[in-house]
Each structure stands twice: as structure tokens, then as C-alpha cells.
ROTILUM-269277 format. One record per residue: residue in one letter; y, x, z of N, C-alpha, C, O in turn. Coordinates in steps of 0.02 Angstrom, whole numbers, plus 50000, padded with zeros to 5 digits. Atoms other than C-alpha are relative to their C-alpha. Layout:
aYXZYXZYXZYXZ
...
% end
This chain:
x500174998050067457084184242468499945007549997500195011250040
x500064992350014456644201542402500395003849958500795000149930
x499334996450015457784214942328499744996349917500204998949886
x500095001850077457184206642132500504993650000500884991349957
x499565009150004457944189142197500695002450026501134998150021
x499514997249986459294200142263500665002349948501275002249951
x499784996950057459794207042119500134995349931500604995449892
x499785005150040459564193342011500684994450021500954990949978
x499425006349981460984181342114500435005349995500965002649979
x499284998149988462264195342125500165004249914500745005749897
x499984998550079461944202041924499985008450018500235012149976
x499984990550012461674222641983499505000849994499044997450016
x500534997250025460604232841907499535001850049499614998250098
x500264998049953459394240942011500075008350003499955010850058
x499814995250004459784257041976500755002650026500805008150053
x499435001449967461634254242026499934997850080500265000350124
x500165001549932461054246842180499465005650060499415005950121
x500144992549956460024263942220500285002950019500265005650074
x499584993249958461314274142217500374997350048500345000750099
x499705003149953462394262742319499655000150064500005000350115
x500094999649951461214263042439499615007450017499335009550067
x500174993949973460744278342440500475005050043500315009450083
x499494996749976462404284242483500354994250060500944993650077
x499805004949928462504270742631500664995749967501184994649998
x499135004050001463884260342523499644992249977499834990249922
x499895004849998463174243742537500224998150064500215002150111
x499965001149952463744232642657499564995150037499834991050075
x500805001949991461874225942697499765003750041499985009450046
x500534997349951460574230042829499535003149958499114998549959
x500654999350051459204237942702499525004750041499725010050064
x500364998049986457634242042765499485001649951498885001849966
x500774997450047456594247642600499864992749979500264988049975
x500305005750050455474234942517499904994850057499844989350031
x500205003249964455144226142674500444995550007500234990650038
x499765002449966456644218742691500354993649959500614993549903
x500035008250032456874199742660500774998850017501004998550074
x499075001850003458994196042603500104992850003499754988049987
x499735008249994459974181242639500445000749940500655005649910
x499284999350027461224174142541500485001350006500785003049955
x499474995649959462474179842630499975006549984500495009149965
x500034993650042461754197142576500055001349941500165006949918
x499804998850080461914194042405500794998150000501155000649957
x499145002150005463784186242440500345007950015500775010249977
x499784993949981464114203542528500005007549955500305012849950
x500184993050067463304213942386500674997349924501045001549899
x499615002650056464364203942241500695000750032501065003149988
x499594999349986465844204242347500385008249990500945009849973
x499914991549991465654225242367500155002349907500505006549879
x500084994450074465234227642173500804996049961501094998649913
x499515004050026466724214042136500855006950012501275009149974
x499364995750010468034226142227500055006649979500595009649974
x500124992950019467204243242171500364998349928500785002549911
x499765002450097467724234641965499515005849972498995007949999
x500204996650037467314246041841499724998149934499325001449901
x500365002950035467014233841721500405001249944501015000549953
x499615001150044467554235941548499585009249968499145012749994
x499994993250001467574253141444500295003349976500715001049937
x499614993350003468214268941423500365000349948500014998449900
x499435002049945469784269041405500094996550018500604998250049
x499805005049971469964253141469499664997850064499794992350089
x500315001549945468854253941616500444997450052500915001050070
x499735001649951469454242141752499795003050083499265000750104
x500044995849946469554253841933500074994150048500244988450037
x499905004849931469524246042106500065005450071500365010750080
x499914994649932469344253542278499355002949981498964999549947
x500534996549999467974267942287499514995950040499644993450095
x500694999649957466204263742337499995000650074499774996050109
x499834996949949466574272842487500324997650061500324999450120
x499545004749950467614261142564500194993649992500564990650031
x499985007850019467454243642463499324999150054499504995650101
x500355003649941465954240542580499964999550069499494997450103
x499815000849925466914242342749500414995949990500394991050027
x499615008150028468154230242669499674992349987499974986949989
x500315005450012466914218442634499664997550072499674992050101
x500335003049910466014218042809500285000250030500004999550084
x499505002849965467634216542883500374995849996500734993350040
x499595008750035468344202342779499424996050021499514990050026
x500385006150005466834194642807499794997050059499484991750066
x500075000749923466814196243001500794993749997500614988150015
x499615004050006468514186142978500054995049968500504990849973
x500095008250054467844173042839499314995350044498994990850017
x500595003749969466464166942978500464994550019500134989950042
x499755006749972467824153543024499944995349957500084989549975
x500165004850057467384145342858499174997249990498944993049951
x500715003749972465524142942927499595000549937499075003649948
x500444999150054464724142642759500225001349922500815000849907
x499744996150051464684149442577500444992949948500854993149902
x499635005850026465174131242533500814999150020501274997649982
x499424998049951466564133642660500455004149960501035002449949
x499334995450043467374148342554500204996849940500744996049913
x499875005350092467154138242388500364994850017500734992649973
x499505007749985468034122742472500895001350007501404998249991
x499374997749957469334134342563500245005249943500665008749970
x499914992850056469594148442395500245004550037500845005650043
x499724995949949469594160542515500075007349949499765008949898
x500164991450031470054179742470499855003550059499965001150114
x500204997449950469444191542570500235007350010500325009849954
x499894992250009469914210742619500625001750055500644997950103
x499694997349963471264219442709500555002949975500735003049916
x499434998950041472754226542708500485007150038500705006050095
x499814993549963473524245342759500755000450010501125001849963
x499364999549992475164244742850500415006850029500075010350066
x499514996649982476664256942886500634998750051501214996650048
x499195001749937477624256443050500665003049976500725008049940
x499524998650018479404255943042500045006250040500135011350007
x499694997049976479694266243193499525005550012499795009850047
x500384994550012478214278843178499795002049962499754997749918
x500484999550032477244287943086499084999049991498625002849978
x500725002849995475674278243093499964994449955500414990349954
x500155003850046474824268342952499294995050030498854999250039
x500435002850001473494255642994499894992149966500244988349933
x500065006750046472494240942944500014992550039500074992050100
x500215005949979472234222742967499604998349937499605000749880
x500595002350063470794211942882500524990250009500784986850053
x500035005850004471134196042811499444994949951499064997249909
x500445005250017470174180142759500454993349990500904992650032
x499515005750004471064164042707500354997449907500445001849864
x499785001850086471734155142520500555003649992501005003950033
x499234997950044473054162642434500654999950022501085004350031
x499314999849955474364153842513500085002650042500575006250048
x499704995849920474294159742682500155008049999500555010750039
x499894992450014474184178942615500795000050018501055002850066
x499004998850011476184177542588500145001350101500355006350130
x499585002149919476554170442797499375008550015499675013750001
x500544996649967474914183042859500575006950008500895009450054
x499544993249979475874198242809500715000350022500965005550045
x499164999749960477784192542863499635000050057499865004050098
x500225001349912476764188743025500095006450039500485008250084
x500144993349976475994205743041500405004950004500445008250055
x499254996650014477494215242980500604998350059500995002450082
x499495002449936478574204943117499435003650062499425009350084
x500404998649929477354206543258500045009050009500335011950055
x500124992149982476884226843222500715004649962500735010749950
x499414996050033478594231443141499765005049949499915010949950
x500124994650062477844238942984500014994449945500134988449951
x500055003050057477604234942803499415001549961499175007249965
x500454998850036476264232442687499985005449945500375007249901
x500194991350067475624247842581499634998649965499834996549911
x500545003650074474024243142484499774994850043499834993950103
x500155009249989473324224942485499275001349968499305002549908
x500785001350016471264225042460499784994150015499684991750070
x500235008349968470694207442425499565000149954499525005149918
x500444999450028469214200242337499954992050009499944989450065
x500195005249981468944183142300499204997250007498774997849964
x500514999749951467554177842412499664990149974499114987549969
x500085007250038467754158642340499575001449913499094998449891
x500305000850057467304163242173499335003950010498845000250005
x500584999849962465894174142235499454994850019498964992849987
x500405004949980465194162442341499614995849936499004996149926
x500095006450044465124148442200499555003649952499214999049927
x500124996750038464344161442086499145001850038498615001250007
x500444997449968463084167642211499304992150013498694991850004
x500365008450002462634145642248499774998549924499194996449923
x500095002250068462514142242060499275005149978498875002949937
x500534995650027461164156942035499514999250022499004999049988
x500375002649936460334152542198499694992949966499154992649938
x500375008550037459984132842134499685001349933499154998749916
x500485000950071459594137841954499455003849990499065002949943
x500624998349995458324149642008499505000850078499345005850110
x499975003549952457734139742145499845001150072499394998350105
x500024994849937458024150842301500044998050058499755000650106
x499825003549952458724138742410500104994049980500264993049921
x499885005449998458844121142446500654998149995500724993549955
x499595002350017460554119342458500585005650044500885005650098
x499624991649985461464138242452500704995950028500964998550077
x499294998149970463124131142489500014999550076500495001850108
x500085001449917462534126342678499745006150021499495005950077
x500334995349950461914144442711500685005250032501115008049997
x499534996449963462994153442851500125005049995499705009449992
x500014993149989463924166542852499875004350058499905010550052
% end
């Protein structure tokens, strides 16, 4: 599909989606007008503008992670949500998606892990990681990737993009 059918499944403007890519913060391949998106690229674009927020207004604007760094969160949750095989797959499985920045006990070194997986397992994921690398969780970046998905299939069928969006791979 083309950046119009692009834009219509994930609800951004096009003007919002310039500057985003103008400043390299999608997490999409974009080649200009030429270049024909999957669904999967619209899951990846709705996923990015989902954890940027900003929705609401002033004062009440809801914040998220910067631009800047919600679309390396997203193409790294989403390298870890390929075990769910398809966008039907995350909607079956309510996956969240994103990562998570830890603090060693016995150094001073902070790093990350990405996760992918429902709700429940979040809780065991980080005792895991925390046991295994002897640190603790600092910030938690997640994004649900289930409601996404289902959002991205529902737009897909009613404006009839695909045969049957929930079977397309991630």
C-alpha cells in the first residue's frame, strides 16, 4: 500500500508523519513515494506514535517516551514479538511490547533488555533478569502491541487492504 493507505490504518496525519520522518524517528524503511508499506509497517508506525502519547491537551497533555527513542523501542520489541508469527498472533497472545532499563547491583552500569509477551509474564521476565544480571528495573517502556494490532486488522478489512490482515507476518 502507499503512504495514503498508510496513514489511513494507523490514524497520523501526514504532516506528523513528515516530521517524524524527517528526523529518521520512524521505525520503517521509507523510501519517498515509491515505497509500497506492509501491515506490519503500519503496526510499527501506530505502535511508535502509541508510545510517543501526547494525546490530550494542554495542561493535560498525556507525555510518553521522546520521538527520539520510541522508535528503537518499537523495532526492538518487535524483533522479540516475531515469536507470535502474526498480527493475529499478538491479538490472540495481548502481547505488550518494549523494553526495559536496568541497574546493576554491583556496578555502575545501567542497561537494557526488550520484551514481548502478555502481561502476566512481565512480573517473572523481570525477577528473571534481575536474578540472572543482579540489577533492578529503572524505567519499564511497553506498548500494547495486541491492541494495536487489532486496531491496525479492523482498518485494514473495513477499507479493504487485505484479505485477511490478521494472517500478515511480522
Amino acid at each position: 500500500m502507499k503512504r495514503k493507505g498508510l496513514l489511513a490504518l494507523t490514524g497520523c496525519d501526514p504532516k506528523r508523519f513528515e516530521v517524524l520522518q524527517a528526523r529518521d524517528q520512524l521505525p520503517i524503511v521509507n523510501l519517498g513515494r515509491w515505497t509500497d508499506y506492509t501491515l506490519r509497517d503500519a503496526l510499527a508506525v501506530r505502535l511508535t506514535l502509541d508510545l510517543i502519547g501526547g494525546e490530550g491537551d494542554e495542561p493535560d497533555k498525556l507525555g510518553g517516551v521522546p520521538p527520539a527513542y520510541a522508535h528503537k523501542v518499537v523495532s526492538n520489541g518487535l524483533r522479540y514479538a516475531r515469536d507470535f508469527e502474526t498480527l493475529g498472533g499478538l491479538i490472540s497472545g495481548r502481547v505488550l511490547l518494549g523494553g526495559a532499563i536496568f541497574q546493576s547491583h554491583t556496578e555502575d552500569l545501567r542497561f537494557s533488555r526488550w520484551f514481548a509477551g502478555p502481561v502476566e509474564s512481565l512480573g517473572p521476565w523481570l525477577a528473571e533478569i534481575g536474578r540472572e544480571e543482579n540489577a533492578a528495573p529503572v524505567r519499564i517502556m511497553l506498548v500494547n502491541a495486541g491492541r494495536a494490532a487489532n486496531e491496525i486488522c479492523l482498518a485494514a478489512a473495513e477499507l479493504g487492504i487485505a484479505g485477511d490482515p490478521g494472517r500478515e507476518p511480522l
